[in-house]
C-alpha positions in Angstrom: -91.4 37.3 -95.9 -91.3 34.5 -98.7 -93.1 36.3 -101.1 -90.8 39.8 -100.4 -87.9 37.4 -100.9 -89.4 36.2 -104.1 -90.2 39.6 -105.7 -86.6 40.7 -104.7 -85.1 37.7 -106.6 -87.8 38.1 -109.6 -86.8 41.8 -109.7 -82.9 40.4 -109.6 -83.4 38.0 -112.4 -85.2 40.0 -114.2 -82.1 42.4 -114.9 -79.3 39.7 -115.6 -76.8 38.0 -114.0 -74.0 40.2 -113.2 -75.9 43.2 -114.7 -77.3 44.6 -111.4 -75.9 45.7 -107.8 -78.8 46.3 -105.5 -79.5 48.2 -102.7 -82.8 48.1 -99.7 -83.7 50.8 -101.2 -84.1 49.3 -104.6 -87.2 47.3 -103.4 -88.9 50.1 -100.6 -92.0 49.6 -102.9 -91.9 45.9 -101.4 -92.3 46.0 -98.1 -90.9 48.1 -94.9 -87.4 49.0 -95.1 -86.7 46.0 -91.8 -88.7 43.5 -94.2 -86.3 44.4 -96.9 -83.4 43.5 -94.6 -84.5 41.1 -93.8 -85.6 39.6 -97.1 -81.9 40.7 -98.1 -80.2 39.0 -95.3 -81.8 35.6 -95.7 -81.3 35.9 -99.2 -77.4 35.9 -98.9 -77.2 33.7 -95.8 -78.6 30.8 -98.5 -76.5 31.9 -101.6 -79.6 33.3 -103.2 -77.4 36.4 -104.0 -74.4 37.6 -103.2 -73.5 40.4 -100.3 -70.4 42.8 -102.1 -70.0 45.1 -99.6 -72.8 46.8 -96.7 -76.0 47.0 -98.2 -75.1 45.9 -101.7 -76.0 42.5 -103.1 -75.7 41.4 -106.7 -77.0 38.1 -108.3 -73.5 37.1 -109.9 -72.9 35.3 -113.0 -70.3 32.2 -113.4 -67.1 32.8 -115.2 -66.5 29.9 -117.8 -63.1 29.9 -117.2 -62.7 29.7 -113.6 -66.2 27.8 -113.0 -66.9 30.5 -110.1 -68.8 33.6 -109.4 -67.0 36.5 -111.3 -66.0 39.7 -109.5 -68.7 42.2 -109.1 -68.9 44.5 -111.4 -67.6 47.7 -109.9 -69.1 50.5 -112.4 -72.6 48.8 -111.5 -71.6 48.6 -107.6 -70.6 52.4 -107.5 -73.6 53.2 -109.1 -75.7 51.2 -106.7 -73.5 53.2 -104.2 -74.2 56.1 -105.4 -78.1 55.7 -105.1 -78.1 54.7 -101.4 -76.5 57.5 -100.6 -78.0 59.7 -102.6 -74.5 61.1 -103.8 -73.3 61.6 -107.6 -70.2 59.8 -108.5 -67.5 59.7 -111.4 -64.4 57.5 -112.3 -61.1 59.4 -111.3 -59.1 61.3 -113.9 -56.3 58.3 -114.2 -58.5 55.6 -114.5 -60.6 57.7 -117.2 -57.6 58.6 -119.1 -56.3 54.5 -118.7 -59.8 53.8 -120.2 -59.2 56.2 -123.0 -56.2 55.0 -123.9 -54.1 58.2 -123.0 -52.2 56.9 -120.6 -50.7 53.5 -119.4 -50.8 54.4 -116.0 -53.0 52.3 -113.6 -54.3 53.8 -110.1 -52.9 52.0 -107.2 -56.3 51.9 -106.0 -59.7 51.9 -107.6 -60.6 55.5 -107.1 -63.5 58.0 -108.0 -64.8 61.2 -107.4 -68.0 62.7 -105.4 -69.9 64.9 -104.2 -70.0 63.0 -101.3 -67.5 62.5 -98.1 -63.9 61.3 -98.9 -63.6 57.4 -97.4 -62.7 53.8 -98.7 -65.6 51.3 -99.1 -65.3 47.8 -99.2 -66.8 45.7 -102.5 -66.2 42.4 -103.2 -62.1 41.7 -101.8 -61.5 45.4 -103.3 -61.1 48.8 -101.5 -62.9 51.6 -103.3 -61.7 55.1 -102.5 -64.0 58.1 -103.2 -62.4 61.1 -102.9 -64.7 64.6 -102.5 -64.5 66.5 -105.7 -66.0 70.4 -106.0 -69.0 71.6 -107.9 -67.2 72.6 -111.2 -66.4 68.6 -111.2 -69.1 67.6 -109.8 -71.3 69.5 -112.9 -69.9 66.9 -115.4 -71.7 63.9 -113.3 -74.6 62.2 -115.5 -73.1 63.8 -119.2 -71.6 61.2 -121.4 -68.3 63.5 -122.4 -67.5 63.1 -118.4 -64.8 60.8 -118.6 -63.0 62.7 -121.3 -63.3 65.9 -119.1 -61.7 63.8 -116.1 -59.1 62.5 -118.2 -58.0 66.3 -119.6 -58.3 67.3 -116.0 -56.1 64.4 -114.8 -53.5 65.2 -117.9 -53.0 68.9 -117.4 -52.0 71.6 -119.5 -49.3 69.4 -121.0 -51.9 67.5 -122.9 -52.6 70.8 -125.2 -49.5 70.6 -126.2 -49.2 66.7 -127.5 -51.5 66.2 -130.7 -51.6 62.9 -129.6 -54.5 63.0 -127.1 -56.8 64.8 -129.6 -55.4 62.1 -132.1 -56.5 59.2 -130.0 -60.0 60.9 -128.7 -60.6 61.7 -132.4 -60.9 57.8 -133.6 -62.5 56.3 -129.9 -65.2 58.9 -129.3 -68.4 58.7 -130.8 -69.7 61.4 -132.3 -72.6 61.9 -130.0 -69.5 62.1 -126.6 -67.6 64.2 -128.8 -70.7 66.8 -129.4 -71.7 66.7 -125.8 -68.2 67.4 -125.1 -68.0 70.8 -127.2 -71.7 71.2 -126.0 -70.3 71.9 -121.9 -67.0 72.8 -123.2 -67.3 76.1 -121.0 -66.9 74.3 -118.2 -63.4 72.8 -119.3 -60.4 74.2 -118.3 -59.2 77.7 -120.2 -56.6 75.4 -122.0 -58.6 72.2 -122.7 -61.3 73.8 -124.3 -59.4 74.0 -128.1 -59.3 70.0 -127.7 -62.1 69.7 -127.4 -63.2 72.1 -130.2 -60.8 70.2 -132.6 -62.3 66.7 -131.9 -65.1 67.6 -134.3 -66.2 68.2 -137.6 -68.0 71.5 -138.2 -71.2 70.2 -139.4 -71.3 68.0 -135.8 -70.4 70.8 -133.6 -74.0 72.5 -133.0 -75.7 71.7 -130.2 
């Protein structure tokens, strides 16, 4: 069991404090999946690592200011999420379009899409909600334009119509988002398709 334990916090280190949320599954090529538990559970029961929610454990890092462990980070716990279950997963429109800077808005609750079941998960003192999203959201999963997409989605028709949004994506995105956004632009909306267009210089806009 030691040396499990010891290649699970090697394999922890190894990836940074804070920079990782882990799962059993993460270390299968270890040991048995009830060693792993194991392993796992002794792990946090000593304050080896740090239990965020069921089956996810991080290694966290200290804040300065507050001389504690900082919050999990969530992106990095959906993700590990998203590889236990074997499901995709994408921020919600809102909190895309919040990240943008297109809106001012904040969710209520942290929220985010999936091809998955809709529920609420627990990490860290937060509830996550994943919400089921169909295939021609779903598509966008893994491409680097995604949270633009989400955020037109989340905006609606009425952000054709405010040179604003187009404005603002035009200085944040990098060129590489905005080319991978014209790139799977058929799978925007009838209306949000010309945004997307007009985000980028013609010599950029080939594939």
């Amino acid at each position: 069991m030691t040396g499990i334990s010891d290649r699970i916090m090697k394999r922890l280190r190894s990836k940074g404090r804070g920079k990782w949320v882990c799962t059993p599954k993460d270390f299968l090529d270890l040991g048995s999946r009830a060693a792993i538990d194991q392993a796992l559970s002794r792990l946090a029961k000593s304050g080896d690592l740090r239990r965020v929610g069921r089956g996810l454990y991080d290694l966290p890092r200290t804040s300065g200011v507050l001389k504690r462990p900082a919050p999990v980070d969530m992106d990095k716990a959906v993700a590990a999420l998203a590889r236990r279950d074997s499901v995709r997963i994408m921020p919600d429109g809102i909190a895309a379009a919040n990240q943008l800077g297109l809106t001012n808005a904040v969710p209520a609750k942290t929220s985010y899409v999936t091809d998955g079941a809709t529920r609420d998960v627990k990490i860290g003192n937060r509830t996550v909600r994943l919400r089921h999203a169909g295939p021609s959201v779903m598509a966008w999963a893994g491409k680097t334009s995604a949270p633009v997409a989400q955020a037109l989605r989340w905006l609606g028709p009425q952000a054709a119509l405010d040179t604003r949004v187009a404005t603002t994506l035009k200085r944040k995105l990098p060129d590489a988002v905005k080319k991978d956004l014209v790139r799977n632009s058929g799978s925007l909306p009838s209306w949000a398709a010309p945004i997307a267009h007009s985000l980028v210089d013609p010599q950029i806009a080939t594939p």
